[in-house]
Structure formats: C-alpha cells, structure tokens
N, C-alpha and C positions, 0 to 999 in steps of 0.2 A: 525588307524583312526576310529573315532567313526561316526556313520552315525545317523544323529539328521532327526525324525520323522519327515514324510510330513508336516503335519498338524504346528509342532511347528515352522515349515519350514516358512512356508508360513505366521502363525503371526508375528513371525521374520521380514520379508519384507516389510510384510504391515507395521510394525511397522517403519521402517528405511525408505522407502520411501515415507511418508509423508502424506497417505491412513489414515485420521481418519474418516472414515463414514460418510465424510459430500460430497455431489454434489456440483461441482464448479456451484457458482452463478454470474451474473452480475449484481454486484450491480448500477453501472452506465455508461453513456455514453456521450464522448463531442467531437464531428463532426465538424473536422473545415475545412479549403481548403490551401494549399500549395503546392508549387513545389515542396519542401523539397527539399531544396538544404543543401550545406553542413553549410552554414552559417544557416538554420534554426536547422538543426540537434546540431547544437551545441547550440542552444538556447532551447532548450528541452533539452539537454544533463545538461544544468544550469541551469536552471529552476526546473525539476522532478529528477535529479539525474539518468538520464535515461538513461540503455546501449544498445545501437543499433549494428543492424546487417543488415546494407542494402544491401551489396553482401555476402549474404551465400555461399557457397561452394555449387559447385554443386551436387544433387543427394542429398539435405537434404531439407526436405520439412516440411510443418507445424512448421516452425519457425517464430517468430512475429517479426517485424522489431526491436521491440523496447520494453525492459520491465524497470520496477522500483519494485522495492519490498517497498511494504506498510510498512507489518507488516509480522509476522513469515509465516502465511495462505495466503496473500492478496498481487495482486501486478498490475500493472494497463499498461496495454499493447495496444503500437502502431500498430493501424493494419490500411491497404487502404481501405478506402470506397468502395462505390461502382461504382464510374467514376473519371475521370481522376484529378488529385492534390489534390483528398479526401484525408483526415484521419479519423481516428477513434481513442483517447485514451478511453481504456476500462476498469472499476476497476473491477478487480473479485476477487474472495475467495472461499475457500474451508472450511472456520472457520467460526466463529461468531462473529465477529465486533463491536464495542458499534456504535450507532447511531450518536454518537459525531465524532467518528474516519472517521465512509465514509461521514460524510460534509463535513469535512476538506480538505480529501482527490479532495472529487469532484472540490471544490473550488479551490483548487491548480492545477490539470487536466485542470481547467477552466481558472484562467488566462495565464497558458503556454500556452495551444492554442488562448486567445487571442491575446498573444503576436505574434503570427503568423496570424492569421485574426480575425481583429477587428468589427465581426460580429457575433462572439462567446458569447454567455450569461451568464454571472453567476450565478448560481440558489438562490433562493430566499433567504432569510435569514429566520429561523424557529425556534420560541423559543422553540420547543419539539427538538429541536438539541442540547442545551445548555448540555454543558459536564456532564458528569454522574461521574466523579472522585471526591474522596475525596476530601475533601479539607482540604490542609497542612495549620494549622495556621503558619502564618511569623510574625516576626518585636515582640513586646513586647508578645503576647500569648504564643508565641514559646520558648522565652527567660524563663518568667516564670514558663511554663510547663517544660522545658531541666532543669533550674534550680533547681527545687522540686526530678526533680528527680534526678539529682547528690548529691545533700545531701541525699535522702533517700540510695544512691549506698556506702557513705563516712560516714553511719551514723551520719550523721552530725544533722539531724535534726530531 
C-alpha cells in the first residue's frame, strides 16, 4: 500500500467535496406563511422540484427541510421562519452565478411561495437582469450558416 502525502491528501478532498474557495453566499430570500401541510409540501415539491425532509431521523441535526439544486454550486433551501407557520426559501451558492440565473431562480422561489400565500411579492423586473447568454441564431441564420459549412466539410463549395 502506498501512503499518498498529507498535503496531496487533503487537495484531493477539497477537490472531491466540492470546497472551491468560494464562501457560501445568500443570494436571496422569500418569507411566506404556511401550515405546511402535506398537500402544500407537494405543491412546492411541483412547483421547485424540491426534496423534503420534514421528519429527519432523530440525532441528525442542521438538516434543511427542504432543498432544490439550482445549478452545480447553487441550491435554494426550505428553512422555518422565525414564528409559527413561517417559511423561509433561501437561494444560496458557493460559485458565481450569471445575474440572469439568480432572477430567475428568485422569481420561481417567488411564485411557489405565492402559491402558498398570496401576500408573497415578486421582485421587480430589471433590465440589467436580461440574460447575459449568447445568442444561438434560429430559423434561416442558422440554416444558412450550418449550410456554408457542410459544404465547406463536403468540399463542396
């Protein structure tokens, strides 16, 4: 058995559990009121794609009722207010997120909890949110660029 150096040990781990040097951040927040019963849990469950865990097993602590995975980094977690039938969905992250990715995210956080209480606000709409992605030409662009270059692949032209 070969014995692999502390040091290369330990970036190993970092490497494999998901430690890229970034501080988990919260990026937002949406406070709504429910009994959470089981028929809301399933409407968050359809809504966010959200897996809950309202009876943990006992003796396991700092588990969130409720998580959704954003993106690889990012995932936006059910947690109780601070008095009785609060919620809290939380988006946090440990990466760096395009500005277009946590609106969306918020907005959707936003109307699951409306859908649960209709005192829930949606945040504004902000044109410095507008997507930062490329943009794929479609429809005749696309056609004519893919075709230029099948013939240049077919020597064709």
């Amino acid at each position: 058995m070969v014995e692999t150096p502390s040091r290369e040990r330990d970036d190993r781990a970092l490497a494999t559990s998901g430690a890229r040097g970034h501080p988990q951040v919260t990026l937002f927040s949406v406070s709504f009121k429910s009994p959470m019963d089981d028929a809301d849990l399933a409407r968050l469950r359809r809504a966010l794609d959200l897996v809950t865990y309202m009876s943990p097993k006992p003796g396991v602590s700092g588990a969130s009722p409720g998580v959704a995975q954003l993106d690889f980094w990012s995932g936006l977690f059910l947690e109780p207010g601070a008095g009785a039938d609060e919620w809290v969905l939380e988006g946090r992250t440990w990466g760096d997120p395009p500005d277009s990715a946590i609106r969306e995210w918020h907005v959707r956080a936003a109307l699951a909890g409306r859908e649960l209480d209709p005192a829930v606000q949606i945040p504004p709409w902000r044109p410095d949110a507008v997507a930062q992605h490329a943009v794929i030409p479609v429809g005749r662009a696309a056609n004519k660029r893919l075709a230029r270059l099948g013939r240049r692949l077919l020597r064709l032209g």
